[in-house]
N, C-alpha and C positions, 0 to 999 in steps of 0.2 A: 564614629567610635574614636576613643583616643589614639594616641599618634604618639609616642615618649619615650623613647629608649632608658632615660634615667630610672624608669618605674621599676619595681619589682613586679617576677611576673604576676604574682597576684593582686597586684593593684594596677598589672595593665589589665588585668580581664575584670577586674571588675570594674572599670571606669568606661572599657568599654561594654559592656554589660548595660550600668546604668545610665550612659548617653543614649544606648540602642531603643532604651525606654522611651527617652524624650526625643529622638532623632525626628529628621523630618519623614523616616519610611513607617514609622511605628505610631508616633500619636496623633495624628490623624486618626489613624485606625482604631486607639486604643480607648474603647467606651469607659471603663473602669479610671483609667488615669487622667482622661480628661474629666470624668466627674470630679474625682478629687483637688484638678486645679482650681475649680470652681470656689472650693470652701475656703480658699486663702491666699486670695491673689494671685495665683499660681505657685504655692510653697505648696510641698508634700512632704512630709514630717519623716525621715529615715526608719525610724519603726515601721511607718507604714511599706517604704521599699525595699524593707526586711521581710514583707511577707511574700514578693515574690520568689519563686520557688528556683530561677536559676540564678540569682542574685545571692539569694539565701544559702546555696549551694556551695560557692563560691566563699562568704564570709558571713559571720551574723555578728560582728562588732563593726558599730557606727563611726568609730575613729579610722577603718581601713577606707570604709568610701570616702569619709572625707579627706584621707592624705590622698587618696588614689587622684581622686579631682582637685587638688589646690594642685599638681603637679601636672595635671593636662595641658596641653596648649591649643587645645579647640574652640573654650571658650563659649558651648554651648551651656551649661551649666551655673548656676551662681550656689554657692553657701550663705548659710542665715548665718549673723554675726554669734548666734550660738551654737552651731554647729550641730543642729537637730532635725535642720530642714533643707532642702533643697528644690530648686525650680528653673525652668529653663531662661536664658537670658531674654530679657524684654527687649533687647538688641537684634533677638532671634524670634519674630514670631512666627507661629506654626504655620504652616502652608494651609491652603484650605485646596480641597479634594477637588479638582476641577481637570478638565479636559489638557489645562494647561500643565498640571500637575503630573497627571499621569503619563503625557508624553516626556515631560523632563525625566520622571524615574526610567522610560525605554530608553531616553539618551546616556544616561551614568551607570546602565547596567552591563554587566558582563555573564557572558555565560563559560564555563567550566567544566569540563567533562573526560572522568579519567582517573577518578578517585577508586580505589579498594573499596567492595561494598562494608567492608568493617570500619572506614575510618569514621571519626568522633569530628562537633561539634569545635573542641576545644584542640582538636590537631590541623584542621583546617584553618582557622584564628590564628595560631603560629605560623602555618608558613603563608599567614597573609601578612603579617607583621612587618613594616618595615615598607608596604609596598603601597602607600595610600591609605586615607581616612575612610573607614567604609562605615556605612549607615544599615546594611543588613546583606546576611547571609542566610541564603533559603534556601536549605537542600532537601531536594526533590526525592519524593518519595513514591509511591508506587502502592495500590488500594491494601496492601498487607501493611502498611507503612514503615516499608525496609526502603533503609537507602539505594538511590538507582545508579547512585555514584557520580552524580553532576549537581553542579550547585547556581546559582544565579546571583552575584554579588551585587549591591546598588551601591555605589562612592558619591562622596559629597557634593563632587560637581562633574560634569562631564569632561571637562577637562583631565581629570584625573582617572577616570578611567580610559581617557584615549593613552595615556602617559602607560598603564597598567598594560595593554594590549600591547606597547609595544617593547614591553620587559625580555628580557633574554632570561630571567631564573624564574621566570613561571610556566617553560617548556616541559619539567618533570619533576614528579612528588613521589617519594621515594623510590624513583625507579620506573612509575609510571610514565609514559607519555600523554599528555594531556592536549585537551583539543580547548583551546581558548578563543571566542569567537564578542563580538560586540549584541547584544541584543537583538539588534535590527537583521543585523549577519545570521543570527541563529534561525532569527522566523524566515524571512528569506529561502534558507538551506533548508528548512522543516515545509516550507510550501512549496519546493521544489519538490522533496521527496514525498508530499500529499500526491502532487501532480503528478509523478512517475509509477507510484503506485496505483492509483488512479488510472492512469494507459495499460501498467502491465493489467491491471486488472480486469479491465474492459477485453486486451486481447487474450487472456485466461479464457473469460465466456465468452467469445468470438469461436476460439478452438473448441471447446466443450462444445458449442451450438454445432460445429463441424462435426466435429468427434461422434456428436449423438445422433447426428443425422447419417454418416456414415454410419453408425453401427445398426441403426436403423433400416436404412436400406441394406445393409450386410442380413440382415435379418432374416427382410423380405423375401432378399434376391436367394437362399437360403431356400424358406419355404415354396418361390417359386419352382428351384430346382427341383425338391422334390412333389411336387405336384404334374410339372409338366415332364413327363418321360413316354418316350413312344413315338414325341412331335416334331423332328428334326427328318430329314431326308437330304442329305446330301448329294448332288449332280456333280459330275465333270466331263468333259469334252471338249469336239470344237465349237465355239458359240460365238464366234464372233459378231455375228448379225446378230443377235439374241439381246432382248432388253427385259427387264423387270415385268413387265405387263403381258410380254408373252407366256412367262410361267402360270398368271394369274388366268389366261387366257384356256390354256393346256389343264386346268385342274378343276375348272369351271363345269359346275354340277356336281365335282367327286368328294372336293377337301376344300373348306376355307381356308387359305394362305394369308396368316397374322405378318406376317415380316419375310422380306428376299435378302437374303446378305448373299449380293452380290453386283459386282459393281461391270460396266459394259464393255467386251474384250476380253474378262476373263477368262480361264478354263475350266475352272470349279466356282462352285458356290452352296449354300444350305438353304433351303426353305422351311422355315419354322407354321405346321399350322395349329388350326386351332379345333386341335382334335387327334386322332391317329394317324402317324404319317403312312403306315402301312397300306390300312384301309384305306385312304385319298390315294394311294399310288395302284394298287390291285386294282380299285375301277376305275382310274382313268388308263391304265394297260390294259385292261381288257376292253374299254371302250374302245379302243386304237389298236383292236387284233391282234393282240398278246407284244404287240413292241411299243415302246413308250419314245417316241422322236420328237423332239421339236424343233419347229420349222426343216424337216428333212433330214435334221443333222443327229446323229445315233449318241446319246446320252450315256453314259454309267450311270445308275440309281444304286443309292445306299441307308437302308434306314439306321441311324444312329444309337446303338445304346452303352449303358454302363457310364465310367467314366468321361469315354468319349463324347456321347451326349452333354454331363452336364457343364465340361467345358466348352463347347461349341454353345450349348443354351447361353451358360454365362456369359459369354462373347457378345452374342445375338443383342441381351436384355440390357449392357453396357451399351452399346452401340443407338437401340434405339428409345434410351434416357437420354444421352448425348444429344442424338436429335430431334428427343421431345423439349429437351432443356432450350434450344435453341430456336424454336418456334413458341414456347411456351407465352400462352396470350393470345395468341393469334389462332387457335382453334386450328390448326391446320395439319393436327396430329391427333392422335391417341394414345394414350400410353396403355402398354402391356397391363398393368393391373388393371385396367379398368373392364 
């Protein structure tokens, strides 16, 4: 784009308007205008770049673009000795769209972010003014095609956009704080934040797979509570000598005993069966002449219920998922639901 403080503003905008045509970011791309170089050496007749629409915009007499361009000092441009036509200098030819192409425009570009989503086309262009020859300004838009309020600038060489990055008045636009970063700076910072997003999101569904597996067994452990009522009996005494397989020993034929919480040395402990604990304790005391001892030593019996049950159940059912968790594989448990 033009560069010329001399210009009036509207022969800067239009001069850089009509370079932006032939720039090296635009005709490449532009199937329409490169057909037309075709029909005259590369001349395009100003009637004809009077039909574009923000050119047109701008001015619809032929004598404004051509004072606009006899006062640029870019130089991309020539006028016809009659001042009807225009094309780009044979000094300048167009780049051609290659690998090599498209990394040069990632090196001269800048990205810009910080705009008011109302500002204009033609307010951005002024406060570029003064700061670099630029070849295109793309503001990014969003699938309703409202501005997102960040723009992607491409300048004529990369030189000059390094110069641009390190300006001290393109820190804020009217007020705004703007975030000014180099192209390569931008993707960079955008595949960092893929990648972070990316982790948080994985440990989102890490938690939820927790979350639904605990709510899950919450469930469970729920319906087992109320299922299993009746099955708890609680012991205390002296037991010193007393191990887990002694209990299993003492109830043997009365009640099958699913779980013993209780550990050896204790004084108390519960025995969860599978089935009524009442009934396994009435005939194994009456099997044993109306007093329930083991190994000699005078026991308390208590069968558990209400409340008290279903905390002591959920205790029990905690306890031995913990140690089915930890044998898991090895077949050397059971778990309570099964």
């Amino acid at each position: 784009m033009a560069e010329n403080q001399e210009m009036s503003p509207i022969e800067l905008k239009v001069a850089q308007q009509i370079e932006y045509y032939f720039g090296d970011h635009n005709l490449p791309r532009d199937k329409f205008l490169k057909e037309q170089l075709q029909l005259d050496d590369g001349w395009v007749t100003l009637e004809t770049m009077l039909k574009f629409n923000r050119l047109k915009s701008l001015t619809t007499e032929s004598s404004v673009i051509v004072a606009a361009l006899q006062k640029s000092k870019t130089g991309l441009l020539e006028i016809s000795e009659d001042k009807t036509k225009v094309r780009r200098s044979l000094e300048k030819p167009v780049p051609e769209v290659n690998d090599e192409y498209k990394d040069a425009l990632k090196h001269k570009s800048v990205y810009i972010k910080g705009f008011p989503l109302e500002t204009t086309l033609d307010e951005i262009q002024e406060w570029l003014n003064g700061k670099g020859i630029i070849e295109n300004i793309l503001m990014r838009r969003n699938l309703q095609r409202q501005f997102k309020g960040s723009v992607f600038i491409c300048f004529d060489t990369e030189e000059a956009s390094k110069q641009f990055l390190e300006r001290e008045d393109i820190k804020t636009f009217k007020d705004n704080e703007m975030l000014v970063l180099s192209r390569e700076a931008y993707h960079a910072k955008k595949a960092e934040e893929r990648k972070n997003s990316k982790a948080q999101t994985k440990a989102k569904a890490r938690q939820d797979k927790v979350q639904q597996q605990k709510n899950a067994e919450d469930k469970e452990m729920g319906a087992l509570l109320d299922e299993q009522t009746g099955c708890l009996l609680r012991f205390s005494g002296e037991l010193e000598d007393v191990s887990r397989e002694d209990f299993h020993e003492l109830f043997s034929g009365h009640g099958k005993i699913k779980w013993v919480d209780f550990t050896r040395g204790a004084k108390e402990g519960t025995l969860l069966f599978d089935g009524n604990a009442k009934e396994a304790f009435d005939k194994a005391k009456e099997a044993k002449g109306g007093e329930l001892k083991i190994k000699d030593n005078s026991v308390e019996w208590q069968v558990l219920e209400g409340e008290e049950e279903k905390e002591e159940l959920k205790k029990i059912i905690e306890a031995q998922q913990e140690s089915y968790s930890r044998v898991k594989g090895r077949g050397k448990e059971k778990s309570l639901y099964s």
